[in-house]
Backbone bond lengths (Angstrom), bond angles and torsions (degrees), N, CA, C in turn:
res aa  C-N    CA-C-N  psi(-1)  N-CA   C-N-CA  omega(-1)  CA-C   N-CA-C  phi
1 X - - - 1.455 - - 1.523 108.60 -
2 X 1.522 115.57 109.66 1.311 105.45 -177.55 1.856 105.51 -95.65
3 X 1.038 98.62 145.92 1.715 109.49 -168.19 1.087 99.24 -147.47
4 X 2.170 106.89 129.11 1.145 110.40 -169.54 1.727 92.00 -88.93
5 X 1.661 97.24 160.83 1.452 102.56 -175.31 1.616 107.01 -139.05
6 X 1.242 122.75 151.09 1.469 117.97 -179.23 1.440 109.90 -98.53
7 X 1.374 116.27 113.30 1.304 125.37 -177.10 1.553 102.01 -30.07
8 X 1.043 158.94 -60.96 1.596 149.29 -166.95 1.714 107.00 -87.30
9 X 1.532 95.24 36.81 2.000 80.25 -178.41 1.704 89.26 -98.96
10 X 1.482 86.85 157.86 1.751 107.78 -163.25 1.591 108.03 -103.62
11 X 1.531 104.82 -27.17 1.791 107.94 147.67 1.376 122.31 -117.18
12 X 1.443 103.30 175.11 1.562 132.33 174.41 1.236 113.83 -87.15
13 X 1.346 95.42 157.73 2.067 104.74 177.72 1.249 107.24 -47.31
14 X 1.666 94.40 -41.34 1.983 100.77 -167.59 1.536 95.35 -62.60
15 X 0.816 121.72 -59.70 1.668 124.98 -160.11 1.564 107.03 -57.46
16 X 1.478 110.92 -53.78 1.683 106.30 161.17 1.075 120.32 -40.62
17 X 1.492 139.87 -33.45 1.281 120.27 -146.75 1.878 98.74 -104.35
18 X 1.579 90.64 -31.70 1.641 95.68 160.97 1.397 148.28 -29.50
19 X 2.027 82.89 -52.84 0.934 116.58 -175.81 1.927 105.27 -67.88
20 X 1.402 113.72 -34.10 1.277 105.65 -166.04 1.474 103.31 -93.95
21 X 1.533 109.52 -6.04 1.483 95.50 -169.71 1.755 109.80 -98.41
22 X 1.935 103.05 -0.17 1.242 102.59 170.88 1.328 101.91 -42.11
23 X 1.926 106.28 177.02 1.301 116.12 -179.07 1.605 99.42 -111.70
24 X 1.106 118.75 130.58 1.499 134.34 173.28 1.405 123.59 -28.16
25 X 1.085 108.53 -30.80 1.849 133.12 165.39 1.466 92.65 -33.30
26 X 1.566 106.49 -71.40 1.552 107.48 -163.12 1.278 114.92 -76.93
27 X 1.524 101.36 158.79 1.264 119.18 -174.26 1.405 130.71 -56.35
28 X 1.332 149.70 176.48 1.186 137.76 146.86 1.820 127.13 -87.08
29 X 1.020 85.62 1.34 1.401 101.90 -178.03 1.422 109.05 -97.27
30 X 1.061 105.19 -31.55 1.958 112.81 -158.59 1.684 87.45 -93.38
31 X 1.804 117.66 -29.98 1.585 91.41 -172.27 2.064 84.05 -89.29
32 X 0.833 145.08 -32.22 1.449 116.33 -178.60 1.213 138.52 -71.81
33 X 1.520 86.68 6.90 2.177 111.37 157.19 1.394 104.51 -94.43
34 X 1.352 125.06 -25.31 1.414 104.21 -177.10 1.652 100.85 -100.20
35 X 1.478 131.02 -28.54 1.508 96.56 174.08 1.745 107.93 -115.75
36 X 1.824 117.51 38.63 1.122 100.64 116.12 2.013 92.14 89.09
37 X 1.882 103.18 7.65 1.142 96.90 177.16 1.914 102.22 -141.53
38 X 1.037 116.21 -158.86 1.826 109.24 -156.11 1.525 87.45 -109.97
39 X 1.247 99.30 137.73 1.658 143.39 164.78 1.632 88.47 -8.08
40 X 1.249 121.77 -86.44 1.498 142.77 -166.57 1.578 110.90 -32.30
41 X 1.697 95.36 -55.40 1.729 103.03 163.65 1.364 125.33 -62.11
42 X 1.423 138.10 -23.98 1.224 124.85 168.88 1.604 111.51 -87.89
43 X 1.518 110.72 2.99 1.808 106.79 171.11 1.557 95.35 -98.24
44 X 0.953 122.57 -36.17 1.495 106.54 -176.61 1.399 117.67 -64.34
45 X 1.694 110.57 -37.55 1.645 112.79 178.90 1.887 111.55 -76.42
46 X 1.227 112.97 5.14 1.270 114.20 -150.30 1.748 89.39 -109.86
47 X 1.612 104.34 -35.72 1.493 116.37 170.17 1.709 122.16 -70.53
48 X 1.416 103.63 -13.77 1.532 112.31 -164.63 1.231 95.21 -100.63
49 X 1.495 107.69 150.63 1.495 129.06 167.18 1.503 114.76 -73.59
50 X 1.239 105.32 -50.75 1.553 114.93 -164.04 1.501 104.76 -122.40
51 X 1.611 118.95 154.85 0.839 127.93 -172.19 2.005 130.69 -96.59
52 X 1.369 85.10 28.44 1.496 89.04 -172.69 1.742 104.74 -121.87
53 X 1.224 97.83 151.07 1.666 100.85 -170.34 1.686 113.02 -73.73
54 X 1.801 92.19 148.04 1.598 85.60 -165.75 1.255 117.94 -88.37
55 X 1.468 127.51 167.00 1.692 117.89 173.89 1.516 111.26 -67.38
56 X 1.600 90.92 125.75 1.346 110.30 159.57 1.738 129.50 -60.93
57 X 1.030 129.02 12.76 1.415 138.33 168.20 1.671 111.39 -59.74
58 X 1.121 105.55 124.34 2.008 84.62 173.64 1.471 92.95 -66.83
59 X 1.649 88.23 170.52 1.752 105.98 171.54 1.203 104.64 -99.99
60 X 1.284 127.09 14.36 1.628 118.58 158.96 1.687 109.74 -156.58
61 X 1.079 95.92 110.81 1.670 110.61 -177.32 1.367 113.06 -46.77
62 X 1.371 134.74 108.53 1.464 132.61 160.86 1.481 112.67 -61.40
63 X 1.558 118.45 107.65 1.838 125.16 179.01 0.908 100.44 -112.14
64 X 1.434 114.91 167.63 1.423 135.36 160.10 1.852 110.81 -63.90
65 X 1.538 104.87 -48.50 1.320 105.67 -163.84 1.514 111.61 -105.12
66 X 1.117 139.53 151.39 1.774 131.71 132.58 1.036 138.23 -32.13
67 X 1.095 128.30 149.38 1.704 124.48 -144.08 1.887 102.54 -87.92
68 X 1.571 107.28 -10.57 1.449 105.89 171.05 1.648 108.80 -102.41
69 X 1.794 121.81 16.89 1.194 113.56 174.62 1.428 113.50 -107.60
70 X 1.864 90.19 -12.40 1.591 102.43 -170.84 1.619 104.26 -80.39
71 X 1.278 116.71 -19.28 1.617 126.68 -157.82 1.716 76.69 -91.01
72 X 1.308 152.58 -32.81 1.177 143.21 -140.33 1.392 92.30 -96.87
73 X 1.662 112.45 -39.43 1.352 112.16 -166.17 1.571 116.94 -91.34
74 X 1.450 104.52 1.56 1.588 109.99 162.92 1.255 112.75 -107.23
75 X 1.401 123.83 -32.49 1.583 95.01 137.80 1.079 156.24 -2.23
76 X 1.352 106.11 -77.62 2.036 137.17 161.46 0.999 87.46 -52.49
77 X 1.675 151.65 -42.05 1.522 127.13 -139.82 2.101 89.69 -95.19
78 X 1.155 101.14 -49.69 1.796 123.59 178.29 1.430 102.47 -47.68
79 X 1.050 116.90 -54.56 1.945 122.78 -153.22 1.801 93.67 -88.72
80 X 1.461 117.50 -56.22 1.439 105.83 -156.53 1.397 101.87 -90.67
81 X 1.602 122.99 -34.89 1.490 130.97 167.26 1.931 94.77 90.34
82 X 1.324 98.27 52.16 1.923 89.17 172.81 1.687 93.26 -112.40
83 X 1.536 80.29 176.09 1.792 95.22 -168.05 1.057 89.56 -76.45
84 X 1.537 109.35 -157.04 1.458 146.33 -156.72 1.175 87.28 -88.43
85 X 1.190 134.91 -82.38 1.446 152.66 -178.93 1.809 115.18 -12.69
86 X 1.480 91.15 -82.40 0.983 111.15 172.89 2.010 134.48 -49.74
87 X 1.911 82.55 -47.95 1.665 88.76 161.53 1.481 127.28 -63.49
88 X 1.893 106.79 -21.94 1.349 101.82 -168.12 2.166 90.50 -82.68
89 X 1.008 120.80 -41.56 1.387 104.81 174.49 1.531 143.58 -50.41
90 X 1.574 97.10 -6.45 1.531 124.08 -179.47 1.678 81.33 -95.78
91 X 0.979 120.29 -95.29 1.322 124.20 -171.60 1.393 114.98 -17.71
92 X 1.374 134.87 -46.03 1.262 149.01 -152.16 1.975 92.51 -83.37
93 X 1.466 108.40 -61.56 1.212 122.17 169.28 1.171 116.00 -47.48
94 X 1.338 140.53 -58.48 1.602 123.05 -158.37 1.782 103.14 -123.01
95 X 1.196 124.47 -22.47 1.433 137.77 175.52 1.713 128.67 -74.40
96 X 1.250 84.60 -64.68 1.692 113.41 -167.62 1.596 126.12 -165.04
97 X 1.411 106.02 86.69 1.092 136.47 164.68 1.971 110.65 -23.06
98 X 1.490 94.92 -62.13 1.387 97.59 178.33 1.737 130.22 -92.63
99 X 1.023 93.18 7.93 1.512 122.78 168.03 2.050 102.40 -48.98
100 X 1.713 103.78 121.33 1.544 110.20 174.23 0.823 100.66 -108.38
101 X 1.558 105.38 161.21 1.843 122.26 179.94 1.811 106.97 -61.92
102 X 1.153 109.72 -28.91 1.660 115.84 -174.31 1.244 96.36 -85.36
103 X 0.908 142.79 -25.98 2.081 139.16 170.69 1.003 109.62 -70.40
104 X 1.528 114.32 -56.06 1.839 103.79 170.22 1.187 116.35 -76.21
105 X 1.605 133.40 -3.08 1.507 108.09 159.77 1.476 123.66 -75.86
106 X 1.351 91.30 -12.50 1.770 111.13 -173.87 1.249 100.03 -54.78
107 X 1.606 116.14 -73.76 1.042 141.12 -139.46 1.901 99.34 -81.64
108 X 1.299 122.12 -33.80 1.353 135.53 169.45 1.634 95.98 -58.17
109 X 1.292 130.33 -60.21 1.347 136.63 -155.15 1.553 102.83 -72.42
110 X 1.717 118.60 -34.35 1.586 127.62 -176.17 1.449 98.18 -76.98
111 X 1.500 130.08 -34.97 1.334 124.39 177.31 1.674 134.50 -94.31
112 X 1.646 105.72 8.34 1.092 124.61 153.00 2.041 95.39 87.56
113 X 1.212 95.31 38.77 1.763 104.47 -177.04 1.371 117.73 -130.62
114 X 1.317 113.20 27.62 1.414 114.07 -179.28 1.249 130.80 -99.51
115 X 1.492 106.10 -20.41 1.811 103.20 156.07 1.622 117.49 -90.31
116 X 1.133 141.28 132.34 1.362 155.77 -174.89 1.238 95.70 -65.86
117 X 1.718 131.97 -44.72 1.714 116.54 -134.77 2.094 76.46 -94.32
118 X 1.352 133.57 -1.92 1.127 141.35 -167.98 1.543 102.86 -75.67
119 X 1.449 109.78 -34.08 1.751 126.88 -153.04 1.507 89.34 -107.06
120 X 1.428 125.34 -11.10 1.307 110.84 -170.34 1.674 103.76 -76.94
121 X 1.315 95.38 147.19 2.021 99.95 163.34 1.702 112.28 -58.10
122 X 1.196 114.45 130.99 1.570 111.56 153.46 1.216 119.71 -62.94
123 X 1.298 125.34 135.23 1.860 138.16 -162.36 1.963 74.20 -78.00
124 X 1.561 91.03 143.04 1.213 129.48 173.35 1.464 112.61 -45.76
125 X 1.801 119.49 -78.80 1.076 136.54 156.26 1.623 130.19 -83.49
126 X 1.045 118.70 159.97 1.592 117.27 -169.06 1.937 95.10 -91.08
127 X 0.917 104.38 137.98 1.188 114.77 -178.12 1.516 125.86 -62.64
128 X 1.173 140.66 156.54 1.498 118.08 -173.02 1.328 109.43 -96.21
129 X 1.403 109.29 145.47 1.081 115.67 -162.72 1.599 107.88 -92.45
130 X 1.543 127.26 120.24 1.548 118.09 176.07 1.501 117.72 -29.73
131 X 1.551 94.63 146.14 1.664 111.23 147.39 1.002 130.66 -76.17
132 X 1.251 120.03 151.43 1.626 122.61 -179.39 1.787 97.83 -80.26
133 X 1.024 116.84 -48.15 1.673 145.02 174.39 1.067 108.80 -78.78
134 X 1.526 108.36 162.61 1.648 125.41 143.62 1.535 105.57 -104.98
135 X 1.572 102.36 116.94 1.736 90.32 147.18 1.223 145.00 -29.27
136 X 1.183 136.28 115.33 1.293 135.84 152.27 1.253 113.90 -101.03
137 X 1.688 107.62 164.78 1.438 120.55 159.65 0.961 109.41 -59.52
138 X 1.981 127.67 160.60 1.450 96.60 141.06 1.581 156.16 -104.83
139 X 1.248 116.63 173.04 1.358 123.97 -177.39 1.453 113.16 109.04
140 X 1.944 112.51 13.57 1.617 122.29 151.78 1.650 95.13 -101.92
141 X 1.552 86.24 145.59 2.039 123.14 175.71 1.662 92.23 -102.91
142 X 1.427 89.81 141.68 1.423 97.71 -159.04 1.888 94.76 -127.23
143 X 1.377 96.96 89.18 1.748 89.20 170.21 1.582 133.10 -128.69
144 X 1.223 100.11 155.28 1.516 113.72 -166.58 1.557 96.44 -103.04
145 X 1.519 101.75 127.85 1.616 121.91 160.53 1.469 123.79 -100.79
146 X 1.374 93.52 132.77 1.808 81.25 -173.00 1.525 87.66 -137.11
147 X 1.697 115.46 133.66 1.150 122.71 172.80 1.522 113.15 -89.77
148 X 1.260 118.61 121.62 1.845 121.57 174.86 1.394 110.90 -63.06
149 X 0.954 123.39 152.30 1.881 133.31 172.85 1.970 87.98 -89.40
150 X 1.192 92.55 146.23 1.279 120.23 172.23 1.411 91.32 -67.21
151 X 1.892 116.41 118.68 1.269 116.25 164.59 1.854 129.09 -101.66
152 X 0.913 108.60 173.90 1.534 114.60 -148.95 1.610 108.18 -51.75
153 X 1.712 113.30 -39.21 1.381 128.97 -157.86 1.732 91.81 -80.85
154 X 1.331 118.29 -34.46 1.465 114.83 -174.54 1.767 123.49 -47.12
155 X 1.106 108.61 115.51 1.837 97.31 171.51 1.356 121.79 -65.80
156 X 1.457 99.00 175.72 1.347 92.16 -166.65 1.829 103.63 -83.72
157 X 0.958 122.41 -154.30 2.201 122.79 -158.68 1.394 89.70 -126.62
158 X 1.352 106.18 122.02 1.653 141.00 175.71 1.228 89.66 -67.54
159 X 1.172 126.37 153.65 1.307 148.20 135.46 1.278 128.70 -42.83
160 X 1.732 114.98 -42.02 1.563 124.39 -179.36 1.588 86.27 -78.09
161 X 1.283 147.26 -46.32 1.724 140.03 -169.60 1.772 91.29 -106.29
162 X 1.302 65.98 131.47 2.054 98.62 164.91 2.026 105.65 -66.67
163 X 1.139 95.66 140.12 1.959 112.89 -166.74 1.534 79.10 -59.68
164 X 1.106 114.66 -65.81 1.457 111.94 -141.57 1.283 115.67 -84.18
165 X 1.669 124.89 -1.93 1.193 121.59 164.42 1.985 116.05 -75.93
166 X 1.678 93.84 -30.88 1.212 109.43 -144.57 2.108 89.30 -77.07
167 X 1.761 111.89 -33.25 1.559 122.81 178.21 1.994 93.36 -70.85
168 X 1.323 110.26 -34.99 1.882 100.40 -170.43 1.291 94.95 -59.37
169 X 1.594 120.96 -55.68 1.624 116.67 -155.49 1.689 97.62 -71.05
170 X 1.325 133.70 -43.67 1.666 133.76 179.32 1.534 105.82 -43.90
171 X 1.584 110.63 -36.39 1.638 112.84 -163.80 1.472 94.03 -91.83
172 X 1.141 139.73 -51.33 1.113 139.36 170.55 0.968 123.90 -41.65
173 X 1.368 132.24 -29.67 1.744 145.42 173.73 1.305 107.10 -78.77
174 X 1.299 123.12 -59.86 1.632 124.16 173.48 1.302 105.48 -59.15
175 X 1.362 126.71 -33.11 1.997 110.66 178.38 1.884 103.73 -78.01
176 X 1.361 122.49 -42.88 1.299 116.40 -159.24 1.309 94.16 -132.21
177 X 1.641 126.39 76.84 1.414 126.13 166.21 1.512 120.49 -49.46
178 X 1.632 109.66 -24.75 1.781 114.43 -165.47 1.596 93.55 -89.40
179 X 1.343 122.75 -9.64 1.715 108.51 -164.06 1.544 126.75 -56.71
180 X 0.948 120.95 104.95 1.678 108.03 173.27 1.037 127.20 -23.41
181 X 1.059 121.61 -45.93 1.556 139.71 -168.84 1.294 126.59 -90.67
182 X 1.695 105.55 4.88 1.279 98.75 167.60 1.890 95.81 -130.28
183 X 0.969 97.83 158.69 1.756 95.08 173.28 1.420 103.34 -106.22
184 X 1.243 122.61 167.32 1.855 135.44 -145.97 1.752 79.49 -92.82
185 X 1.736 114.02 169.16 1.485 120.46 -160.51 2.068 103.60 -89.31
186 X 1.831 117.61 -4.69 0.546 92.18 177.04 1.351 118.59 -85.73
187 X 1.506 119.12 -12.22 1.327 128.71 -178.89 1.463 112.42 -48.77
188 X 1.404 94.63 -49.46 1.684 98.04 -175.09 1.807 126.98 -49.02
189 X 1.141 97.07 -46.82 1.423 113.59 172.33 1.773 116.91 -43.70
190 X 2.190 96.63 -37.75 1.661 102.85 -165.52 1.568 100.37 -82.70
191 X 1.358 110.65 -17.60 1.678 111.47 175.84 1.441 121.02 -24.00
């Protein structure tokens, strides 16, 4: 039997139900000597049907506004689409002066208007999704150059070899180790 319970309750289901199934004969006093809790608690369990604790929610919300100022001000939140911020400064201005930022989140959150991207319109069409490519017609070659950074293991450029042949063939070896046409970086060194 799962039974919700309020972390500071001072009895058990068992003890509630005891409590209600005493017989009316007895006192209220004599059972809050025998289980040991205050007068008030054995009239409240004695009034209850069931033995599980009730929701703590009041049964009537203390607001700032009326229930036809609150519909006005989710309105403003629906129609113009401003934040929190901003709506509470409209509000503050022409509504409710004493109106807090924590009341109108309340009251946004009780009327199901508290995320913005929720109130936004869905885009009409789906957007296009990138190419990996550019089209061409055909009978254009379509190539990408990419220059390598000089990496750490590379020496520095002899004088007898040109820098930039000597970084093409290093970059060329690390992109296409299988190439025929290039020999592996220790070769270079045995030249």
């Amino acid at each position: 039997m799962n039974v919700r319970l309020h972390k500071n309750a001072t009895t058990t289901p068992r003890v509630r139900a005891a409590i209600q199934q005493a017989p009316a004969s007895e006192s209220q006093e004599s059972l809050a000597l025998r289980f040991g809790v205050h007068v008030n608690t054995i009239r409240k369990w004695r009034r209850r049907t069931t033995v599980e604790d009730g929701s703590h929610t009041p049964h009537k919300l203390h607001t700032t506004l009326s229930p036809e100022l609150e519909q006005v001000v989710v309105e403003l939140r629906r129609t113009l689409l401003l934040s929190p911020d901003d709506l509470l400064v409209v509000v503050r201005q022409f509504i409710a002066p004493t109106m807090s930022r924590s009341a109108l989140d309340r009251l946004l959150r009780r009327h199901g208007v508290s995320r913005l991207q929720d109130l936004m319109p869905a885009p009409d069409a789906e957007p296009e999704k990138p190419k990996r490519f550019k089209s061409y017609e055909p009978g254009f070659i379509h190539v990408d150059v990419k220059y390598l950074p000089r990496m750490k293991d590379e020496e520095s450029a002899n004088t007898s070899t040109s820098p930039s042949t000597v970084r093409r063939a290093g970059s060329i070896t690390r992109c296409c180790p299988t190439s025929p046409l290039v020999r592996p970086r220790a070769s270079w060194r045995a030249w």
